[in-house]
N, C-alpha and C positions, 0 to 999 in steps of 0.2 A: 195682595199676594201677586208673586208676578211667577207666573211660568213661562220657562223659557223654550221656544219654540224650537222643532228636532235641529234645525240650523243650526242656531246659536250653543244645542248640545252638543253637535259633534263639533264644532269650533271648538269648544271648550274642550273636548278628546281629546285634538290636535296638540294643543297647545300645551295640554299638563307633559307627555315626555320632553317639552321644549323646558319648562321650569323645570323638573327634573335635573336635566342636564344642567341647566345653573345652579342650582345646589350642590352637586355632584361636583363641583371647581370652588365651591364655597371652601374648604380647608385649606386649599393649595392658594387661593387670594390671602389666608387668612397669612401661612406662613412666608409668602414668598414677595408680602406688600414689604416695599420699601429697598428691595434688594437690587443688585444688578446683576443683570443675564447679560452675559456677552455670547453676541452669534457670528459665527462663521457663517459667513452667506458666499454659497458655491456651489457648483454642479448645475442639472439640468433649470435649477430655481434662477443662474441668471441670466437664462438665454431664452427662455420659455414666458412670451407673454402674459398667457394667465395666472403662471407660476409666483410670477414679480407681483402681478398686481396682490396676488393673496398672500403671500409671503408682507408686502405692505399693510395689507390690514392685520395683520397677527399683531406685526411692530406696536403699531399705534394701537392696538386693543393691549398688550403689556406695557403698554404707558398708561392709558384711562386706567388701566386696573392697577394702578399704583407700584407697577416694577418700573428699572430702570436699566432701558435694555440700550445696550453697544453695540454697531455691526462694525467688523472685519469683513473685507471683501478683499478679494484675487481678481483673476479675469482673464484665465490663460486662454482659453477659448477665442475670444475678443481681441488679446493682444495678437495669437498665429491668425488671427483672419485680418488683423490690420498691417501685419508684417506679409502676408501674402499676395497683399493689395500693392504693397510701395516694393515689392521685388525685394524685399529684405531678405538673405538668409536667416533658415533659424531651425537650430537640433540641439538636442535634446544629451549630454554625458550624463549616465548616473543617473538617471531620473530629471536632473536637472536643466532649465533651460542654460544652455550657455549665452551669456545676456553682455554683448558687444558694447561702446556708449552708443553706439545709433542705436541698437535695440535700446538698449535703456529709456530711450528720448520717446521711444514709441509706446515701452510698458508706462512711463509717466503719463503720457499724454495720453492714452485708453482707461489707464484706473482712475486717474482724476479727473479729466476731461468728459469722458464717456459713462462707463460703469460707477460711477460715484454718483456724476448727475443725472443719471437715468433712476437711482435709485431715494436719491434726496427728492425728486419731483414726485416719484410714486409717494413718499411721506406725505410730501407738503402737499396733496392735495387733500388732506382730512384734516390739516393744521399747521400751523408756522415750527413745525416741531424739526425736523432735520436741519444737521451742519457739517458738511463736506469739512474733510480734510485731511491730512494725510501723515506717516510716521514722521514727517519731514516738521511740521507745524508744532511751534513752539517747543523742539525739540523731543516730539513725543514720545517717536521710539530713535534708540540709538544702535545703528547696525556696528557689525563686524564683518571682514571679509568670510565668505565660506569656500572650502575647495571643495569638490567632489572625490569619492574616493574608487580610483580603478585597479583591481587584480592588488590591493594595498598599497598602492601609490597614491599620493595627494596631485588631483590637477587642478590647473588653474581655467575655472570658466567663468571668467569673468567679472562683472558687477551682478552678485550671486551675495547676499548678506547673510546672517543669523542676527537675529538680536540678540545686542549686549546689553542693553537698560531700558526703561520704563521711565518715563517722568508721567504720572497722571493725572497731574495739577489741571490743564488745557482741559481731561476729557471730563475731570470731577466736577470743573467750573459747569460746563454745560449739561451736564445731568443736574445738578443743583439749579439750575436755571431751568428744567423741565421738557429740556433738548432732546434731541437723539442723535449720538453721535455716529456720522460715517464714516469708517478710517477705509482709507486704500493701505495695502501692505508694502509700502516703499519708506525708506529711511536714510538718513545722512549717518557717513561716518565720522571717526573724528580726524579720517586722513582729509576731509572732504567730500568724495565721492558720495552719491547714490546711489542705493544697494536696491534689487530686487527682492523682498523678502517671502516666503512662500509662506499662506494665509493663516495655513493651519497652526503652523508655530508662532505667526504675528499672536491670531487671535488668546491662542494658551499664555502668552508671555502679557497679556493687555489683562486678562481673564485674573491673573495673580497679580500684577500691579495696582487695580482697583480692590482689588479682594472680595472680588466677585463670586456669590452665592452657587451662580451654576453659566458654565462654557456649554455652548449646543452648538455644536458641529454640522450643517446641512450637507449632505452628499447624495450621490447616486446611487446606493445599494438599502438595501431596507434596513441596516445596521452590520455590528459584528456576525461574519458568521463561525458556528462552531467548529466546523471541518469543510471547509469552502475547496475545491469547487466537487468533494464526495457529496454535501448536502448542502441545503438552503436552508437549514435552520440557524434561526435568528438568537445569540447569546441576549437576554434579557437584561442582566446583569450581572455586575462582576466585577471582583475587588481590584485594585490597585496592581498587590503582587499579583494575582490570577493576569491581570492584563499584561506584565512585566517579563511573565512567564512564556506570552503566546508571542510576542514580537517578531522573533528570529523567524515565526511562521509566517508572517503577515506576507500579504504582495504591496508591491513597492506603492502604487496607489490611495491604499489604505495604511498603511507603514507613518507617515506623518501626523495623518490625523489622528491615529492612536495612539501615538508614542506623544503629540502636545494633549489629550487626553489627561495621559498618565500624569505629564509634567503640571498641569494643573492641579488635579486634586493631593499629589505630592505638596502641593507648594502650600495647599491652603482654600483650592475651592471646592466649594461643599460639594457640587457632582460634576462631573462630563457627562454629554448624553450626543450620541452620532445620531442623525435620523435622518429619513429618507426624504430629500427633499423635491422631489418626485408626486408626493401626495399633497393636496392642497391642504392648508392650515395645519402641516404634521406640527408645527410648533405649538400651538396653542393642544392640539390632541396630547402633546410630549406631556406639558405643563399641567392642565387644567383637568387633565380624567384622570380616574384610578387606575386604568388598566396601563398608559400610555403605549409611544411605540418605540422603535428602534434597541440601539443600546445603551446599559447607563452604567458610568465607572465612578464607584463607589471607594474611600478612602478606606485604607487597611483596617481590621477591627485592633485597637490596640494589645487587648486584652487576647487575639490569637497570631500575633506575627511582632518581633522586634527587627521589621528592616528599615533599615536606614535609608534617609533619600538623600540621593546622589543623582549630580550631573544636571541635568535638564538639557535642552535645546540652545537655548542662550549662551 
C-alpha cells in the first residue's frame, strides 16, 4: 500500500483543476479537428511582445490539436512608423490610408519584410510549421481598385484594393502539408498594380475561399459592444441580420471588421468571432472553453428570417 505523503496530495489538488480544464476543450477538439480557422492578427497583439509570443503559442497548439489555422495580417501601426522614419507623407481619406506607389513600396516592404517575418520566426521556433507570403503569391488574392467615398463622391486614393477573387489552391496545398500559412494583405491587380488591401476584408474574403469553419477577428476592444460609448457591455452573440441591422451604428474602426464578419458567415463560414486581442491566449479561451470571450456572429436561423445575401466586400 502506498500512501501518499501531504506533498504529493496537495500536488495532486493542484493539478485535478488543470485536467479539468482539458476536458472542458474535449468537445470543441472533438468538433472543430480537421477544420480551418482563419485569423486576423491585428491590433495591440502585433506590437506588444508578449502578446506576439502568446498569440504564437495558441497558433501552434491549434495545429497540435488538429485544426488548421490561416493568419491574415495588416500592420498599419508599422507601416506609419516606417513612413515617418523615411519622411514619407501619409493621411488618412475616409478612413483610408491614401497609399502613393512610394507608399506602397514601404507597406510591401513592412508586411512582408517585417510583420510577416517577425511572425513566421515566433512559429518556427516550436516547429518547421510557418510559410510567409502574400496575396501577390501564386495569385492568391486578386485586387480591384477601391475609391473612397466623400460627402457621396468617389475619390481616388490611390493604390487602395478590395478583393475581387480568391484562388486557394497555394494556401490548401500548405495546410495539407501541415503548414501554417502567413498571408500579408497586399494583392496584384489585373491592370498590374499592387493594391494595399485592408486585413479585415482580406481575411473574410480568404475565410470563404477556403471554406473555413470559423474567421476570428483580433482587435483592441473586448468585442461588440451593445450601445457603445453609453455602455461597455459586450454583445455575446448575434445573428447575421441582428449584425446587418447594427452597421449604420458602428464607428468607422470597428465598421470593417464587422461588416467582413457578416460577409463571412453570409458566404458560408460556420462562425465570426471579434476578440480582444489584448488578453493573452484570448484565442485558445475563444475556442476551447464553454464560456468563451468576445463576440460571435452566428448565420441567420433559416427557419426565422428569408434574407437574402447580397453584396459583400469583394
Amino acid at each position: 500500500m502506498h500512501i501518499a505523503p501531504k506533498g504529493e496530495q496537495a500536488r495532486n489538488n493542484t493539478a485535478l483543476p488543470k485536467a479539468l480544464t482539458l476536458i472542458e476543450a474535449l468537445p470543441w477538439l472533438e468538433r472543430f479537428h480537421g477544420k480551418t480557422v482563419v485569423i486576423k492578427f491585428g491590433g495591440n497583439a502585433m506590437v506588444d511582445e508578449s502578446l506576439k509570443a502568446a498569440f504564437a503559442q495558441d497558433v501552434v497548439f491549434l495545429r497540435y490539436a488538429g485544426l488548421r489555422p490561416v493568419i491574415v495580417h495588416g500592420g498599419g501601426p508599422q507601416i506609419s512608423a516606417q513612413l515617418e522614419r523615411l519622411g514619407i507623407d501619409s493621411h488618412f481619406t475616409a478612413g483610408l490610408r491614401v497609399t502613393t506607389p512610394e507608399t506602397m513600396d514601404v507597406v510591401r516592404m513592412v508586411l512582408a519584410g517585417q510583420v510577416q517575418r517577425d511572425l513566421v520566426g515566433l512559429l518556427n521556433d516550436h516547429g518547421p510549421f510557418a510559410v510567409g507570403m502574400t496575396g501577390e503569391d501564386a495569385h492568391t488574392m486578386t485586387a480591384v481598385k477601391r475609391y473612397a467615398e466623400v460627402d457621396g463622391a468617389q475619390v481616388d486614393i490611390g493604390l487602395v484594393g478590395d478583393i475581387a477573387h480568391v484562388e486557394p489552391g497555394a494556401v490548401n496545398a500548405l495546410l495539407d502539408n501541415g503548414r501554417i500559412p502567413v498571408i500579408s494583405s497586399i494583392a496584384r491587380g489585373s491592370d498590374g498594380h499592387v493594391y494595399n488591401i485592408n486585413a479585415d476584408t482580406a481575411a473574410a474574403a480568404m475565410a470563404v475561399a477556403l471554406d473555413a469553419e470559423m474567421l476570428v477577428v483580433l482587435t483592441d476592444v473586448e468585442g461588440l459592444y451593445a450601445d457603445w460609448p453609453a455602455s461597455d457591455d459586450v454583445i455575446s452573440q448575434l445573428s447575421a441580420g441582428e449584425l446587418e441591422k447594427l452597421l449604420p451604428t458602428l464607428a468607422s474602426g470597428m465598421l470593417p471588421k464587422m461588416e467582413g464578419c457578416l460577409r463571412a458567415v453570409r458566404e458560408g463560414v460556420g462562425t465570426a468571432r471579434v476578440l480582444d486581442g489584448r488578453v493573452q491566449h484570448s484565442l485558445l479561451l475563444e475556442i476551447f472553453t464553454d464560456e468563451g470571450i468576445g463576440t460571435m456572429v452566428v448565420p441567420d436561423d433559416p427557419s426565422e428570417t428569408d434574407t437574402v445575401i447580397t453584396g459583400g466586400l469583394a
